[in-house]
C-alpha positions as CSV (number, residue, x, y, z in Angstrom):
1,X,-42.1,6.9,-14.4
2,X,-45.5,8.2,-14.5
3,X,-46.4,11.5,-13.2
4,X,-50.1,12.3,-11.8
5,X,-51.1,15.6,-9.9
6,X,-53.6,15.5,-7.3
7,X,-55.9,18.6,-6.9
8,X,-59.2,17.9,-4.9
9,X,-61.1,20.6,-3.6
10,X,-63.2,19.5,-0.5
11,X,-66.4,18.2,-0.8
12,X,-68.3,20.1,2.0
13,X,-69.9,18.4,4.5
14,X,-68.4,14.9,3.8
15,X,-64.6,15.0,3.0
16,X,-61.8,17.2,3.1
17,X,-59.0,17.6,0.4
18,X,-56.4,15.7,2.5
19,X,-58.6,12.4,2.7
20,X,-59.7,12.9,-1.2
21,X,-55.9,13.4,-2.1
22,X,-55.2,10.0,0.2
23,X,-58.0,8.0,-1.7
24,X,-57.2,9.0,-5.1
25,X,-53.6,8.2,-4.3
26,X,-54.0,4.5,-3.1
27,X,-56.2,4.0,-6.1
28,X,-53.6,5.5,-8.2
29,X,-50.9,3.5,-6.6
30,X,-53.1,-0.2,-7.0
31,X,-52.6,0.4,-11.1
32,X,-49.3,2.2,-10.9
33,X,-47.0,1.4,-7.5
34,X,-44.5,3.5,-9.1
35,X,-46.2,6.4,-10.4
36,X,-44.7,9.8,-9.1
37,X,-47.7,11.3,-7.2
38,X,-48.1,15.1,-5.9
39,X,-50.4,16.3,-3.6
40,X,-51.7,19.6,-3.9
41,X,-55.5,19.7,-1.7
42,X,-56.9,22.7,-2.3
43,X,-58.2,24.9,0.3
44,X,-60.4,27.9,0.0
45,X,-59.3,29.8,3.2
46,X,-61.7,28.6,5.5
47,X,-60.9,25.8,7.9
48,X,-58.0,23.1,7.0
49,X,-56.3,25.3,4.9
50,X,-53.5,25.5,6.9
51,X,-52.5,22.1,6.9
52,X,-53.3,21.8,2.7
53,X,-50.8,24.1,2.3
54,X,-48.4,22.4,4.8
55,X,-49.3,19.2,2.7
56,X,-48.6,20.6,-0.6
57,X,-45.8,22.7,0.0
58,X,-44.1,21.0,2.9
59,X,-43.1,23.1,6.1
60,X,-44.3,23.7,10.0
61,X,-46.8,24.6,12.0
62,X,-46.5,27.1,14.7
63,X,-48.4,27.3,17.4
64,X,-48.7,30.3,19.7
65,X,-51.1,32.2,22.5
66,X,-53.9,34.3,20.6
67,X,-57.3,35.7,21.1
68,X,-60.9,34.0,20.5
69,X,-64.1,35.2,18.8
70,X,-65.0,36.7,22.0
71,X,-61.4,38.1,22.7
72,X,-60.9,35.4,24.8
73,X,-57.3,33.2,25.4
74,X,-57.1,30.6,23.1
75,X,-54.0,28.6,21.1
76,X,-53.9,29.1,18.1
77,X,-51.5,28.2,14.9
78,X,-50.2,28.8,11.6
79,X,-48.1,27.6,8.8
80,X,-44.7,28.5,7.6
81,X,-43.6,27.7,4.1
82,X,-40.7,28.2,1.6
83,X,-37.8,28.1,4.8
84,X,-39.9,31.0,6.7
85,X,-40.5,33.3,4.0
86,X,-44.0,32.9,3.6
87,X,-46.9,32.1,6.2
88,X,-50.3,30.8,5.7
89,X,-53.2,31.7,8.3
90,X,-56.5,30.8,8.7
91,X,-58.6,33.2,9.6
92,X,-61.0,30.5,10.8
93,X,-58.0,29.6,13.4
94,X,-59.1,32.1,15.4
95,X,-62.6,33.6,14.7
96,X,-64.3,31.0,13.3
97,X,-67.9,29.4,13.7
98,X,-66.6,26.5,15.9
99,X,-64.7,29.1,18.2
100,X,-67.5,30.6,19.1
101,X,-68.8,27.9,21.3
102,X,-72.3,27.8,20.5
103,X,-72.7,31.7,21.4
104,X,-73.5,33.4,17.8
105,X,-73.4,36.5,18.2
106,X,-71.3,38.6,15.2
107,X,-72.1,42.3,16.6
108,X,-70.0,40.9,19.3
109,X,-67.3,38.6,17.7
110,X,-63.9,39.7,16.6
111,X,-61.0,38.9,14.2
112,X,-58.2,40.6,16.8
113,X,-56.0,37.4,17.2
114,X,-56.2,36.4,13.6
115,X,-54.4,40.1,13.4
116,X,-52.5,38.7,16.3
117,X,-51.0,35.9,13.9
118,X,-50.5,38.2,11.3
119,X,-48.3,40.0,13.7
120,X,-46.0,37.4,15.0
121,X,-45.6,35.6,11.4
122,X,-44.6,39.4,9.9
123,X,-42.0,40.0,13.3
124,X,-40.6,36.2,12.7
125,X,-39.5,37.5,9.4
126,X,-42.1,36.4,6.9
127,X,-41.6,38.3,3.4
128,X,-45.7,37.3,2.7
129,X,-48.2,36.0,4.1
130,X,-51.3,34.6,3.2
131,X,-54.5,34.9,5.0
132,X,-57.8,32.5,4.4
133,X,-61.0,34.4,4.3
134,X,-63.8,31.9,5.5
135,X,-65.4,30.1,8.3
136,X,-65.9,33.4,10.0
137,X,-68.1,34.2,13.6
138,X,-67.0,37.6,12.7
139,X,-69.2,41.0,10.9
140,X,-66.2,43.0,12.1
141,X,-65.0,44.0,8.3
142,X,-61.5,42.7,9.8
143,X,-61.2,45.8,11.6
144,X,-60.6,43.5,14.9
145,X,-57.2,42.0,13.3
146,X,-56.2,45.4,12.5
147,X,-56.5,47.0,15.8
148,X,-54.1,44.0,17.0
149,X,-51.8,45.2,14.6
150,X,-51.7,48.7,15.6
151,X,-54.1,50.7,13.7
152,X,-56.0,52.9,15.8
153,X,-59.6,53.3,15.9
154,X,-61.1,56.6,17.6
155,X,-64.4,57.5,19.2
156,X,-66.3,60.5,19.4
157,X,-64.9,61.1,22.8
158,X,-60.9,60.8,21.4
159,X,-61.1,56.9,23.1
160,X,-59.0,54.4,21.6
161,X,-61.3,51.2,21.0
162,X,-61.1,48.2,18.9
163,X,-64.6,48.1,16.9
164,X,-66.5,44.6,16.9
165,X,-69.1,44.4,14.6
166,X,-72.1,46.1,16.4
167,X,-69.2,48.9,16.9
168,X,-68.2,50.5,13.9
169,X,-70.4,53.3,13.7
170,X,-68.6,54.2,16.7
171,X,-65.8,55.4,14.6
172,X,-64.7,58.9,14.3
173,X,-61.0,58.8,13.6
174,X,-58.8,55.7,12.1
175,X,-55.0,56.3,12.5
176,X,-53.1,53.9,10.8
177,X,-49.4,55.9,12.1
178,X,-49.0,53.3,14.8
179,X,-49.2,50.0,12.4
180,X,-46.6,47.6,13.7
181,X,-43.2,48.5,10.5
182,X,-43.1,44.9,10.8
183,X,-46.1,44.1,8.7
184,X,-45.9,47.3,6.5
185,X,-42.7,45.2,4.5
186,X,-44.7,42.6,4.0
187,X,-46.8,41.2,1.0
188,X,-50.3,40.2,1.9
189,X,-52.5,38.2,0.1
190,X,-56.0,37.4,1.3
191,X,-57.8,34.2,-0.3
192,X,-61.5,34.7,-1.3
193,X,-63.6,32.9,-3.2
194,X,-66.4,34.8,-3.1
195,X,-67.7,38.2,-5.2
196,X,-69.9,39.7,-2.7
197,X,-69.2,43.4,-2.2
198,X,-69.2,44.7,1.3
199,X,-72.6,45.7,2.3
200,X,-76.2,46.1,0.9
201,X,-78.5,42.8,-0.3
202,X,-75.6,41.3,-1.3
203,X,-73.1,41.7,1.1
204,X,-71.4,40.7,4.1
205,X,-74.4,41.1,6.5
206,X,-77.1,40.1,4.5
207,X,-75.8,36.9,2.6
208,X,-73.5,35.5,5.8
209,X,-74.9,37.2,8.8
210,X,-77.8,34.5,9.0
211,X,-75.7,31.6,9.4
212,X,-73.7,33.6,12.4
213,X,-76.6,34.0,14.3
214,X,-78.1,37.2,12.6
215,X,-82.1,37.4,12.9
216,X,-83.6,39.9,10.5
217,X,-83.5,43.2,13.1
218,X,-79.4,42.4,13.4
219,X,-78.6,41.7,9.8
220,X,-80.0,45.4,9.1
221,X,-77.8,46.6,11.8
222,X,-74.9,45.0,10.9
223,X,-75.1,46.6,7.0
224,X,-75.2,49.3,8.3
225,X,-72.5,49.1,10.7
226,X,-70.4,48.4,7.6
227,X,-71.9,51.1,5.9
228,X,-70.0,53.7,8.2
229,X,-66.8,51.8,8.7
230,X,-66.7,52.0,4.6
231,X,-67.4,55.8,4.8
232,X,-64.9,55.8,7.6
233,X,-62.3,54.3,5.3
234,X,-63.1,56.7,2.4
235,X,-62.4,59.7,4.8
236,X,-59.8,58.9,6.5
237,X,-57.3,56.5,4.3
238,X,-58.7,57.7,1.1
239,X,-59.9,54.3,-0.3
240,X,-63.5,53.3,-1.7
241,X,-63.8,49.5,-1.5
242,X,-66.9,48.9,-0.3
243,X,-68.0,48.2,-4.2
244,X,-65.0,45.5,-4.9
245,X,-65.6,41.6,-5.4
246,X,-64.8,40.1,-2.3
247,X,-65.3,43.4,0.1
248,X,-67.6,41.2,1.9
249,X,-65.7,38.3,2.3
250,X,-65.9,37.2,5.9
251,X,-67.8,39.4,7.5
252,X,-66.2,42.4,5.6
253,X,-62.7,41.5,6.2
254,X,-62.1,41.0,2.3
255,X,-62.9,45.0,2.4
256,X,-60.8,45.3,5.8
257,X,-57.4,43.2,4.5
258,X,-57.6,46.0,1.6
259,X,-58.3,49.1,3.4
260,X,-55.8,48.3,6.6
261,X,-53.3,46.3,5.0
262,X,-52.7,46.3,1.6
263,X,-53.6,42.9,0.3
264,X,-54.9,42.0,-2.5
265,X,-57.6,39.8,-2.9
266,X,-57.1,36.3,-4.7
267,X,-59.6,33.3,-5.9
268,X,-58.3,30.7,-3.1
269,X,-56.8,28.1,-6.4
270,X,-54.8,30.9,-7.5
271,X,-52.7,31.0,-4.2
272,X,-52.6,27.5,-3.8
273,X,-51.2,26.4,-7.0
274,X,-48.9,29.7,-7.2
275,X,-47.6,28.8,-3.5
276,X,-47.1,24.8,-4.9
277,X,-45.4,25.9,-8.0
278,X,-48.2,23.8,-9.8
279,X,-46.8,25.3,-13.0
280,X,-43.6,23.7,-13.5
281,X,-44.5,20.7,-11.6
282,X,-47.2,19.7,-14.4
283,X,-45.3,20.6,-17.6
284,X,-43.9,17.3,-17.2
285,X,-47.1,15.6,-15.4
286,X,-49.5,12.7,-17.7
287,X,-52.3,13.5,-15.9
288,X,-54.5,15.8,-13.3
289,X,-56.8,14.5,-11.1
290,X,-59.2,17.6,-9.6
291,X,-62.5,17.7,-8.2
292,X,-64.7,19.5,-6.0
293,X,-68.8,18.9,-4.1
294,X,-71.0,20.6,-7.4
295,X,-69.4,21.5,-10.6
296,X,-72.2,24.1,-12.0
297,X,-72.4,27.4,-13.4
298,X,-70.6,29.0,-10.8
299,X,-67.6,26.9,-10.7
300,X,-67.1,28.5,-14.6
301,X,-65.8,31.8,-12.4
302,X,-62.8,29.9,-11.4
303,X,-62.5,27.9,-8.5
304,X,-60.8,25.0,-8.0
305,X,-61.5,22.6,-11.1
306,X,-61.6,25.1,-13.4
307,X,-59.0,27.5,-12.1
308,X,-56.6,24.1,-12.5
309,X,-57.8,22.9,-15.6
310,X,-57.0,26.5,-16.8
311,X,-53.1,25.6,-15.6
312,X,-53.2,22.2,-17.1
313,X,-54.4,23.3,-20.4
314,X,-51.5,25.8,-21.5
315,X,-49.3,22.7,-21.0
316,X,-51.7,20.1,-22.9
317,X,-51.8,18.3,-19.7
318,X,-55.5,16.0,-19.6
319,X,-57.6,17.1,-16.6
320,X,-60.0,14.7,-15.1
321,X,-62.6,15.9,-12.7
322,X,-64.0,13.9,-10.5
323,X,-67.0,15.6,-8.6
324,X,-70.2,14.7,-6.2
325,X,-72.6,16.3,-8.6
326,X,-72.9,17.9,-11.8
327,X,-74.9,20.8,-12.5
328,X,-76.8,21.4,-16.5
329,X,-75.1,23.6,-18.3
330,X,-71.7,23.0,-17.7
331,X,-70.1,22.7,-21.3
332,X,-68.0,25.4,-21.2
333,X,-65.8,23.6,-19.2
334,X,-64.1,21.4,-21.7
335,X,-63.1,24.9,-23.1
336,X,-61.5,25.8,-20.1
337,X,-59.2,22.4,-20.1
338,X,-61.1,19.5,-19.0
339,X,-61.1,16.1,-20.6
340,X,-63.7,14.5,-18.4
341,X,-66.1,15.0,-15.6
342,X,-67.3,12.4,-13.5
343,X,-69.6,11.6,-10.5
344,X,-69.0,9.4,-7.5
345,X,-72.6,9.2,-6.9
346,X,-73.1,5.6,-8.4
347,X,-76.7,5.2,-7.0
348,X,-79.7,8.4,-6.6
349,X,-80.1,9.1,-3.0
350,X,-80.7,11.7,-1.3
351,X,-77.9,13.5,-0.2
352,X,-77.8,12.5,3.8
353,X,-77.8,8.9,3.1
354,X,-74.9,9.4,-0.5
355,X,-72.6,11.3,2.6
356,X,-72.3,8.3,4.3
357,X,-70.8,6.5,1.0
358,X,-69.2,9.1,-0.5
359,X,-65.6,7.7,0.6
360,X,-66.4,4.1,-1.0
361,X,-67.8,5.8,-4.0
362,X,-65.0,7.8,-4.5
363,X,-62.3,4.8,-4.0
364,X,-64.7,2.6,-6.4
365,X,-65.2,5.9,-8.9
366,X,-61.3,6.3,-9.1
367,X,-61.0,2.4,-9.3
368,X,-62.6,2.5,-12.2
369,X,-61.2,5.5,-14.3
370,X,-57.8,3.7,-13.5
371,X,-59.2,0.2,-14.7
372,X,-59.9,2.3,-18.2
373,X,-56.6,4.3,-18.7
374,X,-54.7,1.2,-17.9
375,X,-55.9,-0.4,-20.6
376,X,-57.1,2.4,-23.1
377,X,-54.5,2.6,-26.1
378,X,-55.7,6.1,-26.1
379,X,-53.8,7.2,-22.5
380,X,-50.9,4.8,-22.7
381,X,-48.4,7.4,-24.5
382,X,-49.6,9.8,-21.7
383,X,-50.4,7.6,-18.8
């Protein structure tokens, strides 16, 4: 039987990994009804990350009472893998953009329930859990989620308080004594694609804040509202990770999921295809689909296509990437284990009107690849 692995990134702002994964199967399956095909969508920790995992890995969702952006009463969910042991969060399930209703305003927002979820996964017995950086409302460097879990944040006056984002240079004291034992036995990984460190022209407030409803005045504020939670951190728990590649990952959090709780910080491919034990299942595999919106320059630092060819390649597996567009420069990716990249685009528009035929050009794009390989001598001892 043959063997083809699935592993789409989204393309933003027109389809998500589950409905790229669906249209590259039914292609698949028009050549080769009984081809053994996995799923594995990406996700990159912002929104719909949840249920790419759930698709890739199997498992539940679990749906509970939590806090909003504005520490507001909301339902929110998360994912349980591997019989329990392991839950996947979303960040984004909680404080994200769409939570906040309209109302941007990240010296205000929070990421308290996404500590919230944190809380109830560790209590239910979770041995790790994973934690999406993206998608974020928030500029609270994740000190929000860690108030929920019992870190305590002190004022000047001796005031417990849990810091928002316009708040943390309220902080005299942090006291992490109190954190709940249940998540201290836990292992925490945080998924971040991004390299930004925590604060200056690079970081959290000034590369993010904008798009969270930051004018010029409030970005400054906000750096430098992460500015003292970082010299806060130094003082008080003895870490420096304001300078670290992902520090500013969703409105600081990367920097707060370090400092509070331990995690480390992981490109978003690496989780998913460690959580989907992509190894083993490709040793065996003829071919990888993958794919993501741009494959340029910055997709050489690892995300999704390359971070799977990478996988592919140490078991001689052929990786195909099919992507919306492709960037100059790119060689260097057949070095990191692709065979081929191709576009969906078939005809040059702009993109507003390609988005709205990106879905038939990706069904007639796969369509074709599998007219080839069905009848290439070339694939048929592989595929």
């Amino acid at each position: 039987m043959k063997k083809i692995l699935l592993v789409p990134d989204s393309f933003k702002g027109t389809m998500s990994s589950l409905e790229i994964c669906a249209i590259m199967e039914e292609r698949v399956r028009a050549y080769y009804p009984d081809a053994e095909i996995i799923k594995i969508p990406a996700a990159d920790g912002g929104e719909g990350s949840v249920d790419a995992f759930l698709t890739a890995c199997g498992g539940e969702k679990v749906t509970l009472a939590s806090k909003g952006p504005y520490f507001e009463d909301i339902q929110s969910f998360y994912g349980l893998l591997d019989g329990g042991r392991t839950a996947v969060i979303e960040m984004a399930a909680c404080a994200g953009l769409p939570l906040a209703g309209g109302v941007l305003r990240p010296d205000k927002t929070t990421t308290y329930g996404a500590g919230l979820l944190m809380l109830d996964a560790a209590r239910r017995g979770c041995k790790k859990i994973i934690v999406g950086l993206g998608g974020s409302a928030t500029n609270d460097f994740g000190a929000g989620a860690a108030a929920a879990a019992g870190i305590r944040f002190i004022d000047s006056s001796g005031k417990e308080f849990t810091p928002t984002g316009g708040s943390l240079s309220n902080i005299s004291r942090i006291d992490k004594s109190g954190m709940d034992a249940a998540l201290k036995a836990v292992e925490i990984v945080a998924m971040c694609d991004i390299d930004n460190p925590l604060y200056g022209k690079n970081g959290a407030a000034y590369v993010f804040g904008p798009q969270k409803g930051a004018g010029v005045e409030m970005v400054k504020f906000l750096d430098d509202q992460l500015r003292v939670a970082a010299e806060a951190v130094k003082r008080d728990l003895g870490q420096d990770i304001a300078a670290i590649p992902g520090a500013g990952a969703a409105g600081g959090m990367g920097g707060g999921m370090m400092a509070f709780f331990g995690a480390r910080l992981e490109m978003g491919i690496e989780t998913v295809l460690d959580t989907a034990s992509f190894d083993s299942l490709v040793k065996d595999a003829d071919l990888v689909f993958t794919g993501e919106g741009k494959i340029d320059t910055q997709s050489l630092r690892g995300k999704v296509v390359i971070g799977t060819a990478r996988r592919a390649k140490k078991h001689g597996v052929p990786v195909i990437a099919i992507v919306g567009d492709i960037g100059d420069n790119i060689e260097a990716a057949y070095d990191e284990g692709l065979s081929a990249i191709f576009s969906i685009n078939r005809v040059g528009l702009p993109f507003e009107k390609n988005r709205l035929r990106c879905k038939s050009d990706m069904r007639l794009t796969i369509d074709n690849l599998m007219r080839f390989i069905q009848g290439a001598p070339v694939y048929q001892g592989r595929v």
